[in-house]
C-alpha positions as CSV (number, residue, x, y, z in Angstrom):
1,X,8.3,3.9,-17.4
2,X,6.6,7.4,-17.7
3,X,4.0,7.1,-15.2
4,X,6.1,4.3,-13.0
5,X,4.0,1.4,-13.4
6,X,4.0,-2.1,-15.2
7,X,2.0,-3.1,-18.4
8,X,-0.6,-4.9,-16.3
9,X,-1.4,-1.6,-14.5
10,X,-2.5,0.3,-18.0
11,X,-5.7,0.3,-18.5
12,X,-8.2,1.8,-21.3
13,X,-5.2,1.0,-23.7
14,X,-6.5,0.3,-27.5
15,X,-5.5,-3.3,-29.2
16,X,-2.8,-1.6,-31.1
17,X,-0.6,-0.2,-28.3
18,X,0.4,-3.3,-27.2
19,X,1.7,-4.6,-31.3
20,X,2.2,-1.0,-32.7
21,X,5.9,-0.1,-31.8
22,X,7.4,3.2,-32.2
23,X,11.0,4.7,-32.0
24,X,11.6,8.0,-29.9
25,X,15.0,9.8,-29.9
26,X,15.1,12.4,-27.1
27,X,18.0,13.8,-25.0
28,X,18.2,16.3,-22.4
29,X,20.2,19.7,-22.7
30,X,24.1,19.2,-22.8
31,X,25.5,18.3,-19.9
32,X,22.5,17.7,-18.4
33,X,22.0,13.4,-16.6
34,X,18.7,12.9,-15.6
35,X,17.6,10.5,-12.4
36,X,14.8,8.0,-13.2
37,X,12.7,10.4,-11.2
38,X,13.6,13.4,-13.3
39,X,13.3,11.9,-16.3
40,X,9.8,10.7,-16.1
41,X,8.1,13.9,-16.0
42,X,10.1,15.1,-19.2
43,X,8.7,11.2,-20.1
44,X,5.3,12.0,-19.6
45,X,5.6,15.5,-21.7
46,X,6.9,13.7,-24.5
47,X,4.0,11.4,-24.6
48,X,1.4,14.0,-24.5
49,X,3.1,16.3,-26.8
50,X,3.7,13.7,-29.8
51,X,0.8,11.2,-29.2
52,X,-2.0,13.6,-27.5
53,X,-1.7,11.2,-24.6
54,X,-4.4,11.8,-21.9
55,X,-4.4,9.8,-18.9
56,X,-5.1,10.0,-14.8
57,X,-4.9,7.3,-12.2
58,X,-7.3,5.2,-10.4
59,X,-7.3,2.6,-7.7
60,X,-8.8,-1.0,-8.8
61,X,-9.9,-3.6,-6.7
62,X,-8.1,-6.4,-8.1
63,X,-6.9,-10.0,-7.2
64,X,-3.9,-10.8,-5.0
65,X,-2.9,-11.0,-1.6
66,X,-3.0,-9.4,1.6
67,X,0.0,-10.0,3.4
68,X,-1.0,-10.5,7.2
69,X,0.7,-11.6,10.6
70,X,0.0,-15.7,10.9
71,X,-1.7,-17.0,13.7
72,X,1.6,-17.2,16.7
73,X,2.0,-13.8,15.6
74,X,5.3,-12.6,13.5
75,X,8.7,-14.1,13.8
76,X,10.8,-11.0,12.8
77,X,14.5,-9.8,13.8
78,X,14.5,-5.7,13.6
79,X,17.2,-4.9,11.6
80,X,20.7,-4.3,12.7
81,X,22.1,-0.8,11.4
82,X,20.6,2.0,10.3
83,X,21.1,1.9,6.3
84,X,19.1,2.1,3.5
85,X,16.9,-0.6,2.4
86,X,18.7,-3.1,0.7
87,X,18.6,-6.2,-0.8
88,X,21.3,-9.3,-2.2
89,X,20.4,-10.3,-5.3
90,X,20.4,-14.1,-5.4
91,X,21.4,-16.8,-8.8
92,X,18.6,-19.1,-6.9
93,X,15.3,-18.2,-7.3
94,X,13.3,-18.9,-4.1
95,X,16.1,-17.1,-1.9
96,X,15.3,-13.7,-0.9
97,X,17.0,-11.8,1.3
98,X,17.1,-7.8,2.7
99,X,17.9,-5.5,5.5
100,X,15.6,-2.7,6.4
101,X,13.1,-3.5,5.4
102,X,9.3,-2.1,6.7
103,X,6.3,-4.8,6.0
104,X,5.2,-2.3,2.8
105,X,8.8,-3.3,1.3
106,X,8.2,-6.9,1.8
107,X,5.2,-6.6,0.4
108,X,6.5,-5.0,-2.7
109,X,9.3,-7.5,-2.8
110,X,6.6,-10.5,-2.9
111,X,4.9,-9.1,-5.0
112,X,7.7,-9.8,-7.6
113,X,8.0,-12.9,-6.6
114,X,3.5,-14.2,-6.8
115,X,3.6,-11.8,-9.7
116,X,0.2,-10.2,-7.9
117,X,-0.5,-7.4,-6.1
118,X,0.4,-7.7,-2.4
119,X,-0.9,-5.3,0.1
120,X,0.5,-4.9,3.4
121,X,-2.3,-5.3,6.2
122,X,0.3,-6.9,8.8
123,X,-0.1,-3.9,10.6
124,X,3.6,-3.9,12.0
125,X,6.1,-0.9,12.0
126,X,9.6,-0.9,12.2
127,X,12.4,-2.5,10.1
128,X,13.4,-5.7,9.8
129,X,16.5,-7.9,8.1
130,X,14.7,-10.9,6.2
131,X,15.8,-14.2,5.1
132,X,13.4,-16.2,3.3
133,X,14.4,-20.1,1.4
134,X,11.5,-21.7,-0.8
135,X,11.0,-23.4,-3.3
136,X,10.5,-21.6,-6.7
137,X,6.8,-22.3,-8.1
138,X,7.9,-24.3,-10.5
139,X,10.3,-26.6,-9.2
140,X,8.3,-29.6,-8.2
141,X,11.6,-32.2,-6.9
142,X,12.5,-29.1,-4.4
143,X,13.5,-30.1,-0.4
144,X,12.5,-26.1,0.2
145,X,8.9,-25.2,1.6
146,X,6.4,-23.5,-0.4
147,X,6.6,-19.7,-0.3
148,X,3.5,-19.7,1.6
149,X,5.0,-22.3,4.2
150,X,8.0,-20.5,4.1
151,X,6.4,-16.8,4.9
152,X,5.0,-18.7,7.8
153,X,7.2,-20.7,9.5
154,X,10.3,-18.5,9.1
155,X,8.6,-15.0,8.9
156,X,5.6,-15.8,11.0
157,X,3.4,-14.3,8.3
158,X,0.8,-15.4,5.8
159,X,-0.7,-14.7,1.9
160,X,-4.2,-14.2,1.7
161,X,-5.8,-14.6,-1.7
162,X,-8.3,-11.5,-1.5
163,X,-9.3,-7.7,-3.5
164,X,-6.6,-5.6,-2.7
165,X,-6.5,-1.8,-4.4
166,X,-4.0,-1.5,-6.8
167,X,-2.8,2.1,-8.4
168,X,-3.1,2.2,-12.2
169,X,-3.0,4.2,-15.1
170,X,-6.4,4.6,-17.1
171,X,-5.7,5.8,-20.7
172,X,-8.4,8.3,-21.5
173,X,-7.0,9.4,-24.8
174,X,-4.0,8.5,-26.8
175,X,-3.2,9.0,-30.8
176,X,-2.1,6.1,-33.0
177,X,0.2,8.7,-35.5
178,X,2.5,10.6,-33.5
179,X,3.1,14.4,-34.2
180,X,6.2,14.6,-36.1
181,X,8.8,17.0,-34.3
């Protein structure tokens, strides 16, 4: 949460930081509510304060998916308003569905869904509204496309399994005995 990125995207991390747990009480001055945004600098203090924390960012080649315009070329509707990016959360998995949203977005939004790194290399500006049915990975007895048949007969894009750079965080340094306050 400090540094904004998943477990997956930490690397350099010693054996024990992913079975070692640790409690940490800290609040901000009185009165004081902090955004997410705020708080993960004061985040980031904390860890290099109490555990010595050293760290920087890299980008990594890894596997995943380029997400790219299918051949017929993209089937989008721009979007109709101007809000902010949005989304409806859905019971069913293998239903998503947004308005506003730029191909980077969508990309970020799959990339929940393959549970890989998607990079955008459609190429397309704008905003668009997007409504996408398939079937969840899993569910073998669905009538719903794959997601990959889905993205391109309803989205008129595609998934390529390929490198794409991901951002992550490369431990360089980090304590095992927090300093005591």
């Amino acid at each position: 949460m400090a540094y904004g990125v998943d477990a997956d995207q930490v690397f350099g991390k010693p054996s024990w930081l992913d079975s070692d747990f640790y409690d940490i009480e800290a609040k901000p001055e009185e009165g004081v509510k902090l955004s997410r945004d705020e708080l993960k600098p004061r985040l980031q203090n904390l860890l290099a304060e109490r555990f010595h924390l050293a760290a920087h960012f890299e980008t990594k080649m890894v596997r995943g998916y380029a997400l790219v315009a299918a051949r017929g070329g993209p089937k989008l509707q721009p979007t109709k308003g101007d809000h902010f990016p949005g989304f409806r959360i859905n019971s069913v998995p293998g239903d998503l569905e947004g308005f506003n949203w730029s191909m980077p977005y969508l990309a970020a939004m799959l990339q929940h869904v393959t549970s890989l790194p998607v990079a955008d290399r459609t190429g397309i500006p704008g905003s668009y509204d997007i409504k996408l049915e398939f079937a969840p990975e899993l569910e073998q007895d669905s009538t719903l496309p794959s997601l990959f048949t889905a993205l391109r007969e309803t989205l008129g894009l595609e998934l390529k399994a390929q490198q794409v750079p991901m951002q992550v965080l490369v431990i360089d340094h980090i304590d095992r005995v927090p300093v005591a306050n």
